[in-house]
C-alpha beads as a LAMMPS data file, in Angstrom:
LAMMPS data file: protein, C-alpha beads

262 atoms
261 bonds

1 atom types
1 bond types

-500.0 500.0 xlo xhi
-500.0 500.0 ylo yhi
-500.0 500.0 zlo zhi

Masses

1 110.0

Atoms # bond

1 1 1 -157.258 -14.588 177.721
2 1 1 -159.810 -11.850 178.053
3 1 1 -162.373 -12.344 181.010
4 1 1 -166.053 -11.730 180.383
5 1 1 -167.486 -8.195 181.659
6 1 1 -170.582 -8.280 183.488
7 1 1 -172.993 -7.513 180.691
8 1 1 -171.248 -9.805 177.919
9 1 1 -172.940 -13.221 177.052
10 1 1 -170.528 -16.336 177.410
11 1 1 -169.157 -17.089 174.215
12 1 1 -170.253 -20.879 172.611
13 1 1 -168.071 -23.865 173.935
14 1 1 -165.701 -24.790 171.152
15 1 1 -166.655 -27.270 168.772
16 1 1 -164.483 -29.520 166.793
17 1 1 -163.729 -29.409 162.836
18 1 1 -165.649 -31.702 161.240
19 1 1 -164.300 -35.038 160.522
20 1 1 -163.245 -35.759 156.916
21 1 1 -164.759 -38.812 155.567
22 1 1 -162.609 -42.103 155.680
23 1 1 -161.219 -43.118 152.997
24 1 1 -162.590 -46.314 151.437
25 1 1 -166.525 -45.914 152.203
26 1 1 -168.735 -43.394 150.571
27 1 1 -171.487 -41.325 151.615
28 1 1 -173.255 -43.034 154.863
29 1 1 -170.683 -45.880 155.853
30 1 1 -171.379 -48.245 152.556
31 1 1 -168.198 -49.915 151.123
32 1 1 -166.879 -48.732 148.127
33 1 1 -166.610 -51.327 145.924
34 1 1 -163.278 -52.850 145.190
35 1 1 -161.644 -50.878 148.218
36 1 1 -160.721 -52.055 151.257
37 1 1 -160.962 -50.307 154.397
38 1 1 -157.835 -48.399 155.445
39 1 1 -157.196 -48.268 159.586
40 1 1 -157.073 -44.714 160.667
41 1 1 -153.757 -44.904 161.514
42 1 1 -153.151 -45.658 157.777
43 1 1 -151.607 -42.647 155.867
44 1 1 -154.030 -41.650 153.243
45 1 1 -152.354 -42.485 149.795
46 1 1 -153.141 -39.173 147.679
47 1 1 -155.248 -40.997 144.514
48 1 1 -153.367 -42.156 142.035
49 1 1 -152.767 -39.949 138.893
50 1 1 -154.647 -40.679 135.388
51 1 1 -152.162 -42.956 133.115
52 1 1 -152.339 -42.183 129.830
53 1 1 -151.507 -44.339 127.131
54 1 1 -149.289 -43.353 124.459
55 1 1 -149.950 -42.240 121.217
56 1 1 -150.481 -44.791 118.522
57 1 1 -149.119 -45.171 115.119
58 1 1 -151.319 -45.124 112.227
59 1 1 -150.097 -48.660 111.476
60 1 1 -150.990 -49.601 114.905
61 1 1 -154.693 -47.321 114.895
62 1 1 -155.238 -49.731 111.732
63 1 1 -154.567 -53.070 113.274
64 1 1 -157.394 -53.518 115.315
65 1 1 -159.791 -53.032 111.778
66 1 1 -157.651 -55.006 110.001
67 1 1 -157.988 -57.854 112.239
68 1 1 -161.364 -57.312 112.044
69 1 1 -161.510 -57.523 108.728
70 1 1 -159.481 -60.847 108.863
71 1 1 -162.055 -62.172 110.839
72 1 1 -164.564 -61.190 108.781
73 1 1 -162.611 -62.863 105.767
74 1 1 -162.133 -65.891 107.761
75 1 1 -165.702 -66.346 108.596
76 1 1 -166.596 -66.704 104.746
77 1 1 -163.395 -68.277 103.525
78 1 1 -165.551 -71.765 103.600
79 1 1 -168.018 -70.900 101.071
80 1 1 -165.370 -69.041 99.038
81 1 1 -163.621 -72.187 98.986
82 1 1 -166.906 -74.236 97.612
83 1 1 -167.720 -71.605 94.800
84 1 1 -163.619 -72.111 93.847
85 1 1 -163.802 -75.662 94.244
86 1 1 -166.773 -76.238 91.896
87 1 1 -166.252 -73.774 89.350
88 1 1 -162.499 -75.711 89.071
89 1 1 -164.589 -79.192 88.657
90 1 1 -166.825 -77.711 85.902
91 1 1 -163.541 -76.608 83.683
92 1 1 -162.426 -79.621 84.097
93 1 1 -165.384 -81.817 82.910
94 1 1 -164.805 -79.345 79.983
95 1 1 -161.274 -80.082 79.692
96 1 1 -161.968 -83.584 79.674
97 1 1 -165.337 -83.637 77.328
98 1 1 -162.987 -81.167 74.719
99 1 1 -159.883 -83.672 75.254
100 1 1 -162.049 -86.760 74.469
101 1 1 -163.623 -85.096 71.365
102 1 1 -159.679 -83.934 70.451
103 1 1 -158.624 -87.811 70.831
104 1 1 -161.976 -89.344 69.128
105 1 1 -161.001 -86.879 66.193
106 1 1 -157.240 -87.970 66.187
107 1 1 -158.241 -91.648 66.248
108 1 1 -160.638 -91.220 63.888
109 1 1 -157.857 -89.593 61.309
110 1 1 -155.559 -92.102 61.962
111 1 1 -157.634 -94.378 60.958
112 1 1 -158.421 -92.900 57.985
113 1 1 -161.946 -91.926 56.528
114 1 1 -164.053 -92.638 53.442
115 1 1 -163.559 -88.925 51.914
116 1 1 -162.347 -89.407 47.843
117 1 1 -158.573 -88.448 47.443
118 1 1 -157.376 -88.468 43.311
119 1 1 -160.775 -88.492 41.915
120 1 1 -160.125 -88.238 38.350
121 1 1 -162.320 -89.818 34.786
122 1 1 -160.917 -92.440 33.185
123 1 1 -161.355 -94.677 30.020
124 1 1 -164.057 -91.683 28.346
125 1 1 -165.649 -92.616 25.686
126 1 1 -169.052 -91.437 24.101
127 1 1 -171.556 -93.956 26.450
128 1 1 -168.964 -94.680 28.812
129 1 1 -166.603 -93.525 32.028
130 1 1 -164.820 -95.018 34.864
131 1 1 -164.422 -93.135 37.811
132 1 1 -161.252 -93.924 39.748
133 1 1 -160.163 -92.526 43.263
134 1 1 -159.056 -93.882 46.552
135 1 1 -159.975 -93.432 50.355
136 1 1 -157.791 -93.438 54.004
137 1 1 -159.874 -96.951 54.928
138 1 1 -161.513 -99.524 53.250
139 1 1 -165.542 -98.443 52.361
140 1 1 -167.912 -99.367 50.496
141 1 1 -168.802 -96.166 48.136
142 1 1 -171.332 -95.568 45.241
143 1 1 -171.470 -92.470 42.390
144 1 1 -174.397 -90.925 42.216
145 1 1 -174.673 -89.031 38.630
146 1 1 -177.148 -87.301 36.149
147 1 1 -177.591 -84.810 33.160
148 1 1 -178.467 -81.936 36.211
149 1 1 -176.425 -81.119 39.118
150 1 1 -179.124 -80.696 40.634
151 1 1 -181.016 -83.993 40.259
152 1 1 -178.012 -86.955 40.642
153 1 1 -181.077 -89.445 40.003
154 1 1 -178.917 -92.173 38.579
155 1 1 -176.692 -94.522 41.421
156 1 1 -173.986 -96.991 40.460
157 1 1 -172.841 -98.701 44.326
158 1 1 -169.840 -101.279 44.831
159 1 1 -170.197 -104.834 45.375
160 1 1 -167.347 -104.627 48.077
161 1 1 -165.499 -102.249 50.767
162 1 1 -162.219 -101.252 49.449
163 1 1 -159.029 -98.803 49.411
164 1 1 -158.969 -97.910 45.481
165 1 1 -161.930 -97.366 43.369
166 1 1 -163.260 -97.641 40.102
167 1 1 -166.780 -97.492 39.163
168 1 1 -168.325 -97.506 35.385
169 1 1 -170.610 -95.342 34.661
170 1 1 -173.009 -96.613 31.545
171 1 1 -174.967 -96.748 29.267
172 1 1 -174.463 -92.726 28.710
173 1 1 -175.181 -89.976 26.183
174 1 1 -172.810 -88.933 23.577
175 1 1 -171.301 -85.604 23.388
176 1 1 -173.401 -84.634 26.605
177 1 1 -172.181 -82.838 30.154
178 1 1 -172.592 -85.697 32.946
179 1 1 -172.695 -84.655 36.543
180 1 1 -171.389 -86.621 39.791
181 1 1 -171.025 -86.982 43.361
182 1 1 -169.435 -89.682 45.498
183 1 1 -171.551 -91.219 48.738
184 1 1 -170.947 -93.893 51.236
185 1 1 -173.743 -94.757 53.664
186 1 1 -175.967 -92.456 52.387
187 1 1 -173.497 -89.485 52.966
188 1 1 -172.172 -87.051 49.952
189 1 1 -168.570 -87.046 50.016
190 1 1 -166.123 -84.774 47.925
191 1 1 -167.619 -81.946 45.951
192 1 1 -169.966 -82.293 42.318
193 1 1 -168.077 -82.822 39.929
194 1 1 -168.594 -83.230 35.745
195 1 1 -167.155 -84.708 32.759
196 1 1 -168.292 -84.440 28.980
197 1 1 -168.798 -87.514 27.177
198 1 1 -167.396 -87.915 23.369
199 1 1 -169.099 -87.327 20.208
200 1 1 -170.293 -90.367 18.652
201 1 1 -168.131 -92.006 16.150
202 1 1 -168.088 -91.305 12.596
203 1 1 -170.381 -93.778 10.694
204 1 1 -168.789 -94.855 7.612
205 1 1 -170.486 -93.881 4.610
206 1 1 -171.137 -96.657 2.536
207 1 1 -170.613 -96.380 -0.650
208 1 1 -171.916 -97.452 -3.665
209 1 1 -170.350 -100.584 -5.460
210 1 1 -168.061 -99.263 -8.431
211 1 1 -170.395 -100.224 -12.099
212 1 1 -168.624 -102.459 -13.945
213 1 1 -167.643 -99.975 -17.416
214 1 1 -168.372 -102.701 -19.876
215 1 1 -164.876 -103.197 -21.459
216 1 1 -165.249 -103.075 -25.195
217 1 1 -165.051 -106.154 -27.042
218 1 1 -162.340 -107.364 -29.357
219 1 1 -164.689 -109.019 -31.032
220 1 1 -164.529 -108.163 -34.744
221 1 1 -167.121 -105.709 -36.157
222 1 1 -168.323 -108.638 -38.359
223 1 1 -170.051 -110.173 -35.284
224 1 1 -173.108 -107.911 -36.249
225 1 1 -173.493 -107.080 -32.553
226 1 1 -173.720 -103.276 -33.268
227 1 1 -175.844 -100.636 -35.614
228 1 1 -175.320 -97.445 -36.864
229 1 1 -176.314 -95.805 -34.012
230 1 1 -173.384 -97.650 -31.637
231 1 1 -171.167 -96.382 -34.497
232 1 1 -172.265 -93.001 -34.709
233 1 1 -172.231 -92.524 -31.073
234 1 1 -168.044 -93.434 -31.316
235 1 1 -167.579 -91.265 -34.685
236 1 1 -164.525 -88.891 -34.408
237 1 1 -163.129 -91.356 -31.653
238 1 1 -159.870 -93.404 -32.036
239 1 1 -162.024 -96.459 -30.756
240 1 1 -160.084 -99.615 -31.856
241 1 1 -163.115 -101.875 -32.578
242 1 1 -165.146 -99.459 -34.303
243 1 1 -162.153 -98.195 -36.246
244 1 1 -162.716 -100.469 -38.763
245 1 1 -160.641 -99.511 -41.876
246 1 1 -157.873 -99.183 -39.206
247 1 1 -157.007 -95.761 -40.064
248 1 1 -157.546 -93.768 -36.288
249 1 1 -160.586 -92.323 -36.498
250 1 1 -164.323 -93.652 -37.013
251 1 1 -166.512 -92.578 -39.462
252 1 1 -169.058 -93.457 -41.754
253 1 1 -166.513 -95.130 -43.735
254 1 1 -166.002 -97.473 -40.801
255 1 1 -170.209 -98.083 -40.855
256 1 1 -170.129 -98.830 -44.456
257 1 1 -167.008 -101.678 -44.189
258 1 1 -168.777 -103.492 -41.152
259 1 1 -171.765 -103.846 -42.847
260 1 1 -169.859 -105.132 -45.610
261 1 1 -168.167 -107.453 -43.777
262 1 1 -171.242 -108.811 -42.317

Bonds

1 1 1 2
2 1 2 3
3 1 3 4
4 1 4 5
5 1 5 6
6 1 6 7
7 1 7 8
8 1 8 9
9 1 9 10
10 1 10 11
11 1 11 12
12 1 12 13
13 1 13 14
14 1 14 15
15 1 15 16
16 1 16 17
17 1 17 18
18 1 18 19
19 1 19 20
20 1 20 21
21 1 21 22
22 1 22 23
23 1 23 24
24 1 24 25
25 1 25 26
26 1 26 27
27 1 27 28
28 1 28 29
29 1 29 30
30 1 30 31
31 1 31 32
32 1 32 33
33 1 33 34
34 1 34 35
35 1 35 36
36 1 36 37
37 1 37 38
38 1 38 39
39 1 39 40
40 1 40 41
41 1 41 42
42 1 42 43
43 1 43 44
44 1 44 45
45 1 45 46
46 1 46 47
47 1 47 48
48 1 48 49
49 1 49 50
50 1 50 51
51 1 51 52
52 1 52 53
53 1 53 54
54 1 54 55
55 1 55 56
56 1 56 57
57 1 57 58
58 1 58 59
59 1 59 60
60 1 60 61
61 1 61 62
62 1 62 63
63 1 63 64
64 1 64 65
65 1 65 66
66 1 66 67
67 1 67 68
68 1 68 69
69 1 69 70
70 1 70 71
71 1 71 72
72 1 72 73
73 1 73 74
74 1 74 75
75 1 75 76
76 1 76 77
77 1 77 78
78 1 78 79
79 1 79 80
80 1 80 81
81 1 81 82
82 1 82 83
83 1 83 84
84 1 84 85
85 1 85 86
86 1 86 87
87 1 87 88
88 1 88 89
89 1 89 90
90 1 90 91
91 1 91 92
92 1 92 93
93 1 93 94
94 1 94 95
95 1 95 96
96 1 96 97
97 1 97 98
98 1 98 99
99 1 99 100
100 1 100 101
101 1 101 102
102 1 102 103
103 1 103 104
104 1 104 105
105 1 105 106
106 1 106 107
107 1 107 108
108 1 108 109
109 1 109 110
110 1 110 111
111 1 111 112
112 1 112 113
113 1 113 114
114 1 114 115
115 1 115 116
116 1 116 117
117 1 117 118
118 1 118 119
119 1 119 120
120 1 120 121
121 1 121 122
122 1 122 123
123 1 123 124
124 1 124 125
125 1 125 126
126 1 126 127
127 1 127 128
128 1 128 129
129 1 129 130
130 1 130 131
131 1 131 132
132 1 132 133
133 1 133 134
134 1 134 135
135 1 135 136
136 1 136 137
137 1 137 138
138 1 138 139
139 1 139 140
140 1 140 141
141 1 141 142
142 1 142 143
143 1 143 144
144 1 144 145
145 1 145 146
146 1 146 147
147 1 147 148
148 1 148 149
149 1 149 150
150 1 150 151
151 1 151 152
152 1 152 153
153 1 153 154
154 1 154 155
155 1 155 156
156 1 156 157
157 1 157 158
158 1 158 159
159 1 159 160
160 1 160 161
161 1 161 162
162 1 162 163
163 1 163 164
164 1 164 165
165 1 165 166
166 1 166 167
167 1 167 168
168 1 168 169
169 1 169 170
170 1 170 171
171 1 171 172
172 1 172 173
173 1 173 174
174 1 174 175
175 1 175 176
176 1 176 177
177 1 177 178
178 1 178 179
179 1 179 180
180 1 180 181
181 1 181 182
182 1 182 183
183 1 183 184
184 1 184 185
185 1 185 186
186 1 186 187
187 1 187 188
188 1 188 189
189 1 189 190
190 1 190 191
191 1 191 192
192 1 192 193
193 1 193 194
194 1 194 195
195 1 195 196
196 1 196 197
197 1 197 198
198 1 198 199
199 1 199 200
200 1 200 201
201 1 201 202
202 1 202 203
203 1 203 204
204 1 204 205
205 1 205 206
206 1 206 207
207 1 207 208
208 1 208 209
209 1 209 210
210 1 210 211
211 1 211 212
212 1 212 213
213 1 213 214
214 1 214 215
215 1 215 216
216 1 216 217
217 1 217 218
218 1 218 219
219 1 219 220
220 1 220 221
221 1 221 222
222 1 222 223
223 1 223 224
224 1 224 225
225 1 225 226
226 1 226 227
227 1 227 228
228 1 228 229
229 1 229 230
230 1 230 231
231 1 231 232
232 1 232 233
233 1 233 234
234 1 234 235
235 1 235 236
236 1 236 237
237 1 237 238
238 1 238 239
239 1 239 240
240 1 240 241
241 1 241 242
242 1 242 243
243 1 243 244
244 1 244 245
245 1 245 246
246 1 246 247
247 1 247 248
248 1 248 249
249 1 249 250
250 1 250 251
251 1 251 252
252 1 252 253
253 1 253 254
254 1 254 255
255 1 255 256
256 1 256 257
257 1 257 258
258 1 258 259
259 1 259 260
260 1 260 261
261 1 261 262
């Protein structure tokens, strides 16, 4: 070790390294947090190194917003379920309403109705008809009827309700176009429909009694029932009673022996 000269200035005591700082407490002597104070004695642990987590999937990157979205889903699935639940009730208050209507109809067939089946004319004459036809149930019907289909003015109605009809239609027209509908209860049934009435019938033409040709008399010319006039009116005739002389023709001969006779 080198001894100072004379003229040389002591050198500066030795000083020691500064101390590192302990591990577990930070800046002036505070606690870190979480740590715990290690003795000094304690080897210092060297810090531990940065895990890393490994890679994910794409399946698994997705999860977490899927979940999400499930939540999300789930949150709402309540009123979802209400809207579902009451749009289900209203088709089937439909169902049911179109269902009844269905069976009210089937009933209603099955039972028959008061709409004309076979309508047809019968017994036509020229001031008279009889309309025949039948219905699925028993009702009481009428024919309405007139010269215009447009004006069925005239109403013939049924005493009773009943399967088969027949209503007469009279005093009518001769030889004239008649239109018709059927009703019951104040509601047309059936279609118009029309028949044509007969001529009227031939009126016999009387005729005239026959006259009576006044036979001619056997009486004998001598009766004086007849001048010359009667004779000449029958001359050139065959006429047996003014054929006097008997001979087949009359003539003035036949004047001149009557009067003789006479």
């Amino acid at each position: 070790m080198n001894q100072p000269t004379g003229n040389q200035p002591p050198s500066p005591p030795a000083q020691n390294p500064p101390l590192s700082p302990t591990p577990g407490f930070v800046g002036g002597g505070f606690k870190a947090a979480g740590f715990k104070p290690s003795s000094p004695d304690s080897p210092v642990s060297p810090p531990a190194a940065e895990t890393k987590a490994p890679p994910q999937s794409s399946d698994q990157a997705s999860a977490p917003s899927v979940a999400v979205v499930a939540s999300k889903g789930n949150g709402k699935g309540p009123g979802a379920k209400t809207i579902a639940l009451v749009i289900f009730l209203v088709l089937l208050l439909a169902g049911l309403v179109a269902g009844f209507g269905k069976i009210r109809s089937f009933i209603s067939s099955a039972q028959g109705s008061c709409e004309p089946e076979a309508v047809s004319e019968s017994n036509l004459t020229a001031n008279s008809v009889e309309i025949v036809f039948r219905t699925g149930k028993a009702c009481k019907t009428e024919v309405a009827y007139g010269t215009s289909k447009q004006a069925l003015l005239l109403k013939v109605p049924e005493a009773m309700a009943s399967l088969n009809h027949r209503i007469r239609l009279t005093p009518l027209l001769a030889s004239t176009t008649y239109y018709y509908q059927i009703e019951s209860e104040d509601k047309k049934l059936g279609e118009v429909r029309s028949f044509l009435t007969k001529p009227p019938a031939a009126t016999p033409v009387p005729t005239a009694a026959p006259t009576a040709i006044p036979t001619q008399s056997t009486a004998s010319p001598s009766a004086g029932l007849y001048t010359l006039e009667d004779f000449q009116a029958q001359f050139g005739s065959d006429s047996a009673e003014f054929d006097v002389d008997k001979n087949g023709v009359v003539n003035m001969r036949d004047w001149l022996m009557y009067q003789k006779e006479d």
